[in-house]
C-alpha positions in Angstrom: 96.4 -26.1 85.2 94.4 -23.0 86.6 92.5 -21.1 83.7 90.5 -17.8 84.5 86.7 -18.3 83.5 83.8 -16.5 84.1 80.5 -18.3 84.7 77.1 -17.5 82.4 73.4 -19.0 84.0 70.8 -18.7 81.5 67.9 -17.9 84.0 65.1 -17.1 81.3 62.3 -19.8 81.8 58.7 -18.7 82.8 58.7 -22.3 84.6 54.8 -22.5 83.3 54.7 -26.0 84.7 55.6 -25.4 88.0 53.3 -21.8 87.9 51.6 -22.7 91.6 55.3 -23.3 93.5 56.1 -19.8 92.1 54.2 -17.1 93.7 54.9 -15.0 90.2 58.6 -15.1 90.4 60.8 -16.3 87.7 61.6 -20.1 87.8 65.3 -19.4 89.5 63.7 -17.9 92.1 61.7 -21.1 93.3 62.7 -21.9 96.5 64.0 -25.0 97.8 64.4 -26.0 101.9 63.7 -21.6 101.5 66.2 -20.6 99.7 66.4 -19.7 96.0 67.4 -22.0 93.4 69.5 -19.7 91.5 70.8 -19.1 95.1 72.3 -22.9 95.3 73.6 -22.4 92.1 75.7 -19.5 92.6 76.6 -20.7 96.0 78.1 -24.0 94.8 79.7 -23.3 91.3 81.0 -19.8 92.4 84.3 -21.6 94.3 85.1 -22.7 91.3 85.9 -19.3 89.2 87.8 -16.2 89.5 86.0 -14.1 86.8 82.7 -12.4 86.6 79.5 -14.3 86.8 76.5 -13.2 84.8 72.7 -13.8 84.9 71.3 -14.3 81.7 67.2 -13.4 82.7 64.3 -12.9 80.7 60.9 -13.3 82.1 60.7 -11.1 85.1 64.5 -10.7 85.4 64.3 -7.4 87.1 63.4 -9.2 90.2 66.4 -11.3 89.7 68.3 -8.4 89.1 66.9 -6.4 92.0 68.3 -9.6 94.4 71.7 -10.3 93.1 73.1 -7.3 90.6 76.5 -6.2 91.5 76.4 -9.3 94.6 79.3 -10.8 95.3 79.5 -14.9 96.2 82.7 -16.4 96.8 84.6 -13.0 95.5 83.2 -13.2 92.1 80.9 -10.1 91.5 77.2 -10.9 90.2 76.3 -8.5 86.9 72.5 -9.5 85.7 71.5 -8.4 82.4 67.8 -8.6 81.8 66.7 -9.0 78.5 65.0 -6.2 76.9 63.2 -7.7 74.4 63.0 -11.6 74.2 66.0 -12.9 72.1 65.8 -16.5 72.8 68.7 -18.4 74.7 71.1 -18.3 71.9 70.2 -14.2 71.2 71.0 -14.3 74.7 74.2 -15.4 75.2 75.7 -14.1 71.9 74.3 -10.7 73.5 77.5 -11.6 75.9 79.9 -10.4 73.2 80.8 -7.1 74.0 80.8 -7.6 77.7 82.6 -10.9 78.7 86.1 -10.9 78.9 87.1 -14.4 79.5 86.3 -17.8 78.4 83.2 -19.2 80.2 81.7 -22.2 81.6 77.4 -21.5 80.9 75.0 -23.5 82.9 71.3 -24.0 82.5 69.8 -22.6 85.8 66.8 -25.0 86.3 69.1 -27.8 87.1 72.1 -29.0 89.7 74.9 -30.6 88.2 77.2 -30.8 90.4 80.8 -31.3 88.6 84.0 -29.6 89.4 84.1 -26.9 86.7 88.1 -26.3 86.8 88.3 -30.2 86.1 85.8 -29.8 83.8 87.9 -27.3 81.8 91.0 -28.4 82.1 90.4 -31.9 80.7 87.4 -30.6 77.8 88.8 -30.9 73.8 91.2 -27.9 73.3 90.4 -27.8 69.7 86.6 -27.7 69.9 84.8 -24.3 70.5 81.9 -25.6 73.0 82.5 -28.4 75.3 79.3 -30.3 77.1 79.4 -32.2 80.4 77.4 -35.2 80.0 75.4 -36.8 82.3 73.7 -40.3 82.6 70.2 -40.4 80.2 68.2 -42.0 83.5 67.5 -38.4 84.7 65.7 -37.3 81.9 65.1 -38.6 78.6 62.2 -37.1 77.4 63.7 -34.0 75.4 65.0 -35.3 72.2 67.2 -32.5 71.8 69.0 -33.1 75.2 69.8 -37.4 74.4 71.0 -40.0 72.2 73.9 -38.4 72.1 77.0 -40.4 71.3 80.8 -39.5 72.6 84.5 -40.7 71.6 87.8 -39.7 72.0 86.1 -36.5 73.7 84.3 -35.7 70.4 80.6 -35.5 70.7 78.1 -36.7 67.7 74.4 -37.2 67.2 73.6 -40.5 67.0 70.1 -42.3 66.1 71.0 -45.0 68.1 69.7 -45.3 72.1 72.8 -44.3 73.9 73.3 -43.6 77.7 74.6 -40.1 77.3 72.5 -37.0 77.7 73.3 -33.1 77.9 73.8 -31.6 81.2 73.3 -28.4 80.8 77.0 -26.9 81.4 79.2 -25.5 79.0 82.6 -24.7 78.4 82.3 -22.3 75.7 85.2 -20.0 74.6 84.6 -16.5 73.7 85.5 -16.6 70.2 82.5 -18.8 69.5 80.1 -15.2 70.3 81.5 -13.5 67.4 81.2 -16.1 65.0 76.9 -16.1 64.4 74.8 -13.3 63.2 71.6 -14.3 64.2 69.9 -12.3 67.5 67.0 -14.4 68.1 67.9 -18.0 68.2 67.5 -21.1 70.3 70.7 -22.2 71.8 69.5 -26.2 71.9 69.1 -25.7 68.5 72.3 -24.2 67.1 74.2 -26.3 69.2 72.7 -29.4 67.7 72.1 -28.0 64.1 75.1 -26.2 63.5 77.8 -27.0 66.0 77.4 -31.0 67.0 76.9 -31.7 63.2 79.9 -29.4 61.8 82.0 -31.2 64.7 82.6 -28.1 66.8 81.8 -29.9 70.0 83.4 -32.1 72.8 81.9 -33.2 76.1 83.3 -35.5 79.1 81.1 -37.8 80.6 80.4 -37.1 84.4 78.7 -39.6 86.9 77.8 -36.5 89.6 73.9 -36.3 90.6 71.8 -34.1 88.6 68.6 -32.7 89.5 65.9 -30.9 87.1 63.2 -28.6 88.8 61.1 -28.4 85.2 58.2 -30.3 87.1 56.5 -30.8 90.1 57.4 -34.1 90.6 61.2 -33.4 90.3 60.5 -29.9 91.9 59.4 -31.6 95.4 61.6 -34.7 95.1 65.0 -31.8 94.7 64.3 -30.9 98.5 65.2 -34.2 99.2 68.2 -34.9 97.0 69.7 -31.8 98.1 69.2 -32.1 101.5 71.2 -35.5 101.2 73.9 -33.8 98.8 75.1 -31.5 101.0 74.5 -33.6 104.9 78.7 -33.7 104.9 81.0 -32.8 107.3 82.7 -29.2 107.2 86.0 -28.1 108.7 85.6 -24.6 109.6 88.9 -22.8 109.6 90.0 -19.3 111.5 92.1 -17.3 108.5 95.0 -15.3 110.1 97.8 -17.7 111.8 95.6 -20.7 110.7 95.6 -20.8 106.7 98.7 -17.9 106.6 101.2 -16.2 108.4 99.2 -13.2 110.6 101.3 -10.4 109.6 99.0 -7.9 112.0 95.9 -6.6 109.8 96.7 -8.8 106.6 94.9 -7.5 103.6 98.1 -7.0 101.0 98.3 -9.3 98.4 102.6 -9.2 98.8 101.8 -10.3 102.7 100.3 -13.4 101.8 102.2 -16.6 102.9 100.8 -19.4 103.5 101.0 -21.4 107.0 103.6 -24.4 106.6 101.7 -27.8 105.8 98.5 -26.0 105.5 98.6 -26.8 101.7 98.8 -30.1 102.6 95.9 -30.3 104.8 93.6 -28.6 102.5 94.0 -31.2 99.9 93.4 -34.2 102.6 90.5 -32.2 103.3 89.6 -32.1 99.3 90.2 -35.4 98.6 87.7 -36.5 101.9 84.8 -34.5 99.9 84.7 -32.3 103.1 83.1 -28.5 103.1 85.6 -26.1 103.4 84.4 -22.7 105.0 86.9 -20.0 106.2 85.3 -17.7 109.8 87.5 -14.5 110.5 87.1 -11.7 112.5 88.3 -8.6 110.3 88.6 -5.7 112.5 90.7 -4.0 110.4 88.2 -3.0 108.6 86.4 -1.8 111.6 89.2 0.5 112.7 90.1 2.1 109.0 93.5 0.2 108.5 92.1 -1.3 105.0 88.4 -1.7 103.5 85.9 -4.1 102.8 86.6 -3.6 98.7 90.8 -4.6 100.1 89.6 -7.4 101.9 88.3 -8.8 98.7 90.9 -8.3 96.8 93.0 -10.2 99.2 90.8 -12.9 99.4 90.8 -13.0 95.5 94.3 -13.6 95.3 94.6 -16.1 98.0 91.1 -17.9 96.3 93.2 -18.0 93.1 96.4 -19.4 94.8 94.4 -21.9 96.5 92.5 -23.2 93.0 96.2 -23.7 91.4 96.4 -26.3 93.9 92.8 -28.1 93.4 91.8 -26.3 96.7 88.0 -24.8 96.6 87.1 -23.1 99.8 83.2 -23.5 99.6 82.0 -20.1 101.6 83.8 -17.5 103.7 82.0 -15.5 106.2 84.0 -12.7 107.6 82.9 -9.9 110.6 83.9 -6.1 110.2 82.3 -5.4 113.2 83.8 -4.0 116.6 83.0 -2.4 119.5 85.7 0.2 119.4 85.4 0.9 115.6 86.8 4.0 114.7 84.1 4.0 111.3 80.8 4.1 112.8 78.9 1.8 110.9 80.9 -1.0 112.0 80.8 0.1 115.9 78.7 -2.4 117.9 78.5 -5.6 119.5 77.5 -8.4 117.6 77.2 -11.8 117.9 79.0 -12.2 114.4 82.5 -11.6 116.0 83.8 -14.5 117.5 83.5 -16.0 119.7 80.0 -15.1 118.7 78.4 -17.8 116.4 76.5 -16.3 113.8 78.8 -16.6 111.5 78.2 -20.5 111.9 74.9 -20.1 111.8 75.0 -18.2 108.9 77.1 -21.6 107.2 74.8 -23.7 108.7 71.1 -22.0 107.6 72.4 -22.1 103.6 75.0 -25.5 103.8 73.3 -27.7 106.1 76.4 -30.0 106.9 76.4 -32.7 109.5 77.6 -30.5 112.8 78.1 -34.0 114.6 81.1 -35.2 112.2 82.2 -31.1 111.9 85.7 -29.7 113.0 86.6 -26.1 114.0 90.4 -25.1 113.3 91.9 -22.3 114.6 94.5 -20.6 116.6 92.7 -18.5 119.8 90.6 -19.1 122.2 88.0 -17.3 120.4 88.1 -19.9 117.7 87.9 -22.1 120.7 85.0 -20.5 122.4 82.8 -20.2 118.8 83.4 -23.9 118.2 81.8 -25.1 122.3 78.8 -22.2 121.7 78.2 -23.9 118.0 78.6 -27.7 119.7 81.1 -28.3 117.2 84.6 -30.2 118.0 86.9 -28.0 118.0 91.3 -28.6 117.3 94.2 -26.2 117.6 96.3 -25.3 114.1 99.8 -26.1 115.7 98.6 -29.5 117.3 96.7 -30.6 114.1 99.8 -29.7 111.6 102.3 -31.4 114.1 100.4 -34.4 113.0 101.0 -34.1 109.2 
């Protein structure tokens, strides 16, 4: 069952323990392998949604703000509301109330938990307001607030007992919880455990995924790692028009879209394997004025959505609007992006870091074809691969 969520990161902390890896940024902003923690987040969990995601920031939150308000990743657009006065992390999510629309999946964003969030929500207790994904106590069982905490039949409880279940962090939470409390400065940890867990307003699933926690400079330097190893997978890399759906010349209307027979198919071998999924496509329409970039993402919206209804998650999509004989001038040039130029890979490969060797390019020109032997990356024609399904 496909639900439309939007996705909440509390990204308030100071990180005061891991001050000298910070350089006076906010702890989301830490970078790991050189690129920004919140980054990974939103990277990762953003395939997953087709609502809004917010940024929940506190300390120094305009310079989260100043990075990622009104950003797009994956087709959801980035809003980051900083904090005017400190409200705590429950003030700050109620202060959600008047602007979300949807119900929504929060996540803590000093840690990497990474769960399917549609499974997550499609399988969390129906008749509870806030649903926790669990993970395994090993990572972290310091925090009293965060373990011993005890689950049946989907029903989570505090127990005084030493049980193998600790909070990880993510949320299902639906909007009708916000207008339910009148406090404005509140700890969320503390409400949830106080008021909700004890009322029995809370269920949770129990996931076995890896979980990483920057809070400290040991786990801060050992992440690099962990991550590193995470995502070393291979990643089919697949040409859009005539290779996912029919190429109707310039394809940007949602009524247009039809999807490549067996293609469905495919992408689920692919899911099931645990392969990255990125979509490469030249868009030159946009280019030469037949549609716009804000059309382009509308399409890719709708075929995003139509594509999660099936368990599909297309990790990243690059796209080019540039061309040489543009008729808007900002997008008239050569560039390297436009296949069979490879930056588009290399773009893929600088944030994703898959395993190139075990990699597969699928597409239907010889520009796919060209891209693929510049990148050193195998490289497999649409209409020979599906004859094979």
């Amino acid at each position: 069952m496909f639900k439309k969520i939007d996705l909440v990161f509390l990204a308030g902390g100071k990180g005061t323990r891991i001050k000298k890896y910070l350089n006076g940024d906010p702890k989301p902003l830490v970078k790991i392998n050189n690129i920004s923690f919140i980054e990974i987040l939103l990277k990762y969990y953003s395939k997953y949604i087709t609502g809004d995601i917010y940024i929940l920031a506190g300390y120094r939150g305009w310079k989260i703000k100043k990075k990622y308000n009104n950003k797009y990743f994956n087709f959801c657009k980035v809003k980051v509301i900083v904090e005017k006065k400190l409200l705590g992390t429950g003030g700050a999510i109620f202060n959600l109330k008047r602007k979300i629309k949807n119900d929504f999946v929060l996540i803590n964003a000093d840690t990497f938990f990474p769960i399917n969030l549609q499974k997550f929500v499609n399988l969390s207790n129906k008749k509870k307001l806030v649903n926790i994904a669990l993970t395994n106590k090993k990572y972290y069982s310091s925090n009293k607030k965060l373990i011993n905490l005890q689950l049946k039949n989907k029903i989570i409880s505090n127990s005084n007992k030493n049980t193998k279940y600790m909070n990880g962090g993510i949320y299902f939470i639906k909007k009708k919880l916000l207008k339910i409390n009148k406090q404005k400065v509140f700890s969320w940890e503390n409400y949830l455990n106080n008021n909700l867990i004890n009322n029995n307003q809370v269920g949770g699933l129990f996931f076995s995924n890896i979980f990483i926690d920057i809070g400290t400079p040991n786990k801060l330097k050992l992440s690099g790692k962990t991550l590193n190893n995470f995502f070393f997978r291979p990643a089919i890399i697949l040409d859009r028009d005539n290779t996912i759906n029919i190429d109707k010349g310039y394809t940007y209307k949602k009524k247009d879209l039809r999807f490549k027979p067996k293609i469905l198919k495919y992408l689920k071998y692919l899911s099931n394997k645990d392969y990255f999924k990125f979509i490469v496509t030249n868009q030159a329409g946009i280019a030469k004025g037949l549609f716009k970039i804000q059309d382009f993402i509308n399409f890719q919206q709708f075929l995003k959505k139509k594509l999660i209804k099936k368990n599909i998650f297309i990790d990243d999509v690059m796209f080019c609007p540039y061309h040489p004989n543009a008729k808007i001038k900002k997008y008239k040039k050569n560039s390297d992006f436009r296949k069979p130029g490879i930056l588009m890979i290399k773009q893929l490969e600088k944030f994703w870091k898959f395993n190139k060797s075990k990699s597969l390019v699928v597409g239907d020109s010889v520009l796919d074809e060209k891209m693929a032997k510049r990148s050193s990356i195998r490289f497999l024609y649409i209409d020979k691969l599906l004859k094979k399904i």
